[in-house]
LUMPATI-614231 format. One record per residue (C-alpha): x, y, z; residue in three letters. Coordinates in steps of 0.1 Angstrom, whole numbers, padded with zeros to 4 digits, always signed. Example, Ala and Ser with C-alpha at 12.3 -4.5 7.8 and 13.67 -1.06 7.14 Angstrom:
<fibas>
+0123-0045+0078ALA;+0137-0011+0071SER;
</fibas>
This chain:
<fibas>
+0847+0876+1086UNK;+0870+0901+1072UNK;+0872+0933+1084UNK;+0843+0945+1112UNK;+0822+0971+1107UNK;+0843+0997+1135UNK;+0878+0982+1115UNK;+0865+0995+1083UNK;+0860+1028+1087UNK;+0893+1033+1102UNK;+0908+1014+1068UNK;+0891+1044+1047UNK;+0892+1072+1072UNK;+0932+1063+1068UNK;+0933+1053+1035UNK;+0917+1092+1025UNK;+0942+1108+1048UNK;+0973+1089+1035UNK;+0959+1093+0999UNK;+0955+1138+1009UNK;+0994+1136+1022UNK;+1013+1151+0997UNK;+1042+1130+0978UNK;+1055+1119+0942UNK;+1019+1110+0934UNK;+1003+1140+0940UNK;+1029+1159+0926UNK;+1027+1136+0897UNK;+0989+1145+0890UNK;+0990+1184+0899UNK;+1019+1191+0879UNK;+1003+1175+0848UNK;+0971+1193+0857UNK;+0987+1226+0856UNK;+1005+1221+0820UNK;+0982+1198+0802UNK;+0946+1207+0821UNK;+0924+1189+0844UNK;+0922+1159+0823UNK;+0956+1149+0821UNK;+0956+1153+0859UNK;+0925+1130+0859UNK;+0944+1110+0839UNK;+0979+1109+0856UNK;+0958+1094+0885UNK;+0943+1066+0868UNK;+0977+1057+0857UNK;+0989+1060+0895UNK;+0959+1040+0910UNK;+0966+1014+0878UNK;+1001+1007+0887UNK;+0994+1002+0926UNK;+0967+0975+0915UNK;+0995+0957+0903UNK;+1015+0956+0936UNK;+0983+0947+0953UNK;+0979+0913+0933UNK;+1014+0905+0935UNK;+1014+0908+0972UNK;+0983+0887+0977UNK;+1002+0860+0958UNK;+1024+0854+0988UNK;+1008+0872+1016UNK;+0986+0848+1028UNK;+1012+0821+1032UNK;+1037+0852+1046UNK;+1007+0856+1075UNK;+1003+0820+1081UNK;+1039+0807+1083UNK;+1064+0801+1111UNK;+1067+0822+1139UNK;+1101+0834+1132UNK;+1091+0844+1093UNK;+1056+0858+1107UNK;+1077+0881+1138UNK;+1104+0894+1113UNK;+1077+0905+1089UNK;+1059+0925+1115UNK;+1089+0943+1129UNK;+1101+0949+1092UNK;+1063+0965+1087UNK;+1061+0980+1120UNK;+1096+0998+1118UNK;+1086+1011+1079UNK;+1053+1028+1097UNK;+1072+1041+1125UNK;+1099+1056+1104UNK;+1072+1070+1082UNK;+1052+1086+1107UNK;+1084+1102+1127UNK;+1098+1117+1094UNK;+1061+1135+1089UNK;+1062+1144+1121UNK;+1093+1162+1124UNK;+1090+1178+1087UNK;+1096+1214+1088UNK;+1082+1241+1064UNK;+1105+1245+1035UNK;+1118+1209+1037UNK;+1113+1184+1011UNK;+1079+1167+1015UNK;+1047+1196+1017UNK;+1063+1222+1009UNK;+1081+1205+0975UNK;+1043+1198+0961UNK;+1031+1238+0969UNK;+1064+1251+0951UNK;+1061+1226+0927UNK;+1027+1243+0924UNK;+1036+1274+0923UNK;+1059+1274+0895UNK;+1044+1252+0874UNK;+1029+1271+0840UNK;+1008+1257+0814UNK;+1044+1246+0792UNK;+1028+1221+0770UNK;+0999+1194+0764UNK;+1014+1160+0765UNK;+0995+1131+0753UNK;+0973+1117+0775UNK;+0982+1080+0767UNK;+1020+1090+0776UNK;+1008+1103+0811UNK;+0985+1077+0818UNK;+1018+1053+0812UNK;+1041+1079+0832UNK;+1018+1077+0867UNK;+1018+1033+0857UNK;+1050+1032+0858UNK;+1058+1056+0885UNK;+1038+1034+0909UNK;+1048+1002+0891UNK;+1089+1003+0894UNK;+1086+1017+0927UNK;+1092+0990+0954UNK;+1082+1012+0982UNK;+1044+1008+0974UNK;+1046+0967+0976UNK;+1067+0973+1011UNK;+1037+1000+1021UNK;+1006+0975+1009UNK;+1024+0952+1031UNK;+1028+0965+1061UNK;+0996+0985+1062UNK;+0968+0963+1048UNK;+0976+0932+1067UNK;+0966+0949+1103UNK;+0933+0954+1092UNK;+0922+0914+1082UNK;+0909+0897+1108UNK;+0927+0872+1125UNK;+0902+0845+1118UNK;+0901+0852+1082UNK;+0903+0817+1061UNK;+0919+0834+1027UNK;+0939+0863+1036UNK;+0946+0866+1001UNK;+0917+0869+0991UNK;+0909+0893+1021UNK;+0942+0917+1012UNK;+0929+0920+0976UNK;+0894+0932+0986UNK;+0913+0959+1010UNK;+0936+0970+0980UNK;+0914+0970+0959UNK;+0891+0994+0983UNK;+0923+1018+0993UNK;+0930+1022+0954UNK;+0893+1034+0945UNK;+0892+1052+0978UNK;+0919+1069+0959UNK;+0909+1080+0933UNK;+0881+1110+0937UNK;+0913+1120+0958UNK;+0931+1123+0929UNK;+0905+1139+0911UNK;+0906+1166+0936UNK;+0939+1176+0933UNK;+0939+1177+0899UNK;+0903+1202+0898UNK;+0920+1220+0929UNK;+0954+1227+0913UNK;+0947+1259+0897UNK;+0934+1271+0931UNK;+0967+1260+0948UNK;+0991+1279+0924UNK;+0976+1314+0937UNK;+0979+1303+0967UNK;+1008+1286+0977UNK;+1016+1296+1010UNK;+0985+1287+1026UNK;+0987+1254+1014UNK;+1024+1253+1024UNK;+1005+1257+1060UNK;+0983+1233+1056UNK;+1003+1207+1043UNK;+1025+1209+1065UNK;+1000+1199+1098UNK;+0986+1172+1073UNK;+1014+1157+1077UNK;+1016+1160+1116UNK;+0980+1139+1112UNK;+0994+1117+1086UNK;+1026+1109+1112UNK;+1006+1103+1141UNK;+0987+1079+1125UNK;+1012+1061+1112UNK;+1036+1055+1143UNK;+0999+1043+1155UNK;+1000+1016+1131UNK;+1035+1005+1135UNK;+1025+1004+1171UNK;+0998+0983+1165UNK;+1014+0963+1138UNK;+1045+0956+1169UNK;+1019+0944+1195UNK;+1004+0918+1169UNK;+1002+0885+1179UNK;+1011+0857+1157UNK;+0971+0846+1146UNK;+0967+0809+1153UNK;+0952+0783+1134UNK;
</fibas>
């Protein structure tokens, strides 16, 4: 088995709030929204969730044998995921208003204007690459996805490509969202300032709860 039933809700209840916390991809697909329309925002998503299917496979390459090796390589791996999580979760956490993070999307927002339409083939290509040359989102699909596979599970390959696969399409009405809700949030930018900013309380909480969880893991044996 590869993920129970309870497990798998909690894999896309988080994957929908880490997808809602702002960052360079959200940014990415409301800014393009505002200038170029709702398409290119639509767009600028696809090329996002594109380029993060691409970390995915390369990971599952090696994380099966990464889960299933010695002791020493499986413990270093966990601390290295659990610290990422923790460190994560206590920069959301102690965010303030008018620090980088929720309040750079809602300014962002605010002062973006409809500039220009740029071709929707050169966006699409923008959000791949974005997610693509970014070594952060292999080190994320790492040390969040792993957790979640049962410790039984024959191919954990196999098992962390079906989770990627579901966190990356779990992503994308996300995306589509922002990009139908950004003319909404430039005439309002200090509410969402607000709300961004206790999305990411949520956001941190949950993830110092994973690296927590991710630290207590036991080495699965064979």
């Amino acid at each position: 088995m590869i993920i129970d039933s309870h497990q798998l809700l909690l894999f896309i209840a988080a994957g929908w709030l880490l997808n809602l916390t702002p960052g360079p991809d959200v940014l990415y697909v409301v800014t393009h929204s505002l200038r170029s329309g709702t398409r290119a925002g639509i767009v600028a998503g696809l090329g996002i969730t594109t380029g993060c299917f691409v970390h995915i496979f390369a990971a599952a390459v090696g994380v099966g044998a990464l889960l299933a090796a010695s002791s020493t390589a499986f413990t270093l791996l966990k601390w290295i995921g659990a610290a990422y999580l923790m460190w994560m979760g206590v920069r959301m956490l102690l965010s303030k208003p008018g620090a980088e993070g929720s309040d750079t999307v809602a300014l962002s927002v605010a002062r973006a204007v409809p500039e220009s339409h740029t071709p929707l083939r050169t966006v699409f290509l923008g959000g791949f690459w974005t997610n693509v040359l970014n070594p952060k989102v292999a080190i994320f699909f790492l040390a969040f996805v792993p957790q979640f596979i049962a410790p039984g599970t024959d191919n954990k390959a196999l098992a962390f490509v079906l989770l990627g696969v579901l966190f990356n399409v779990n992503a994308i009405p996300v995306n589509v969202g922002w990009a139908l809700a950004a003319s909404w949030l430039a005439r309002r930018a200090t509410v969402i300032r607000r709300g961004m900013h206790w999305l990411d309380r949520a956001a941190g909480t949950m993830f110092i709860a994973f690296g927590l969880k991710l630290a207590f893991t036991e080495q699965p044996s064979d």
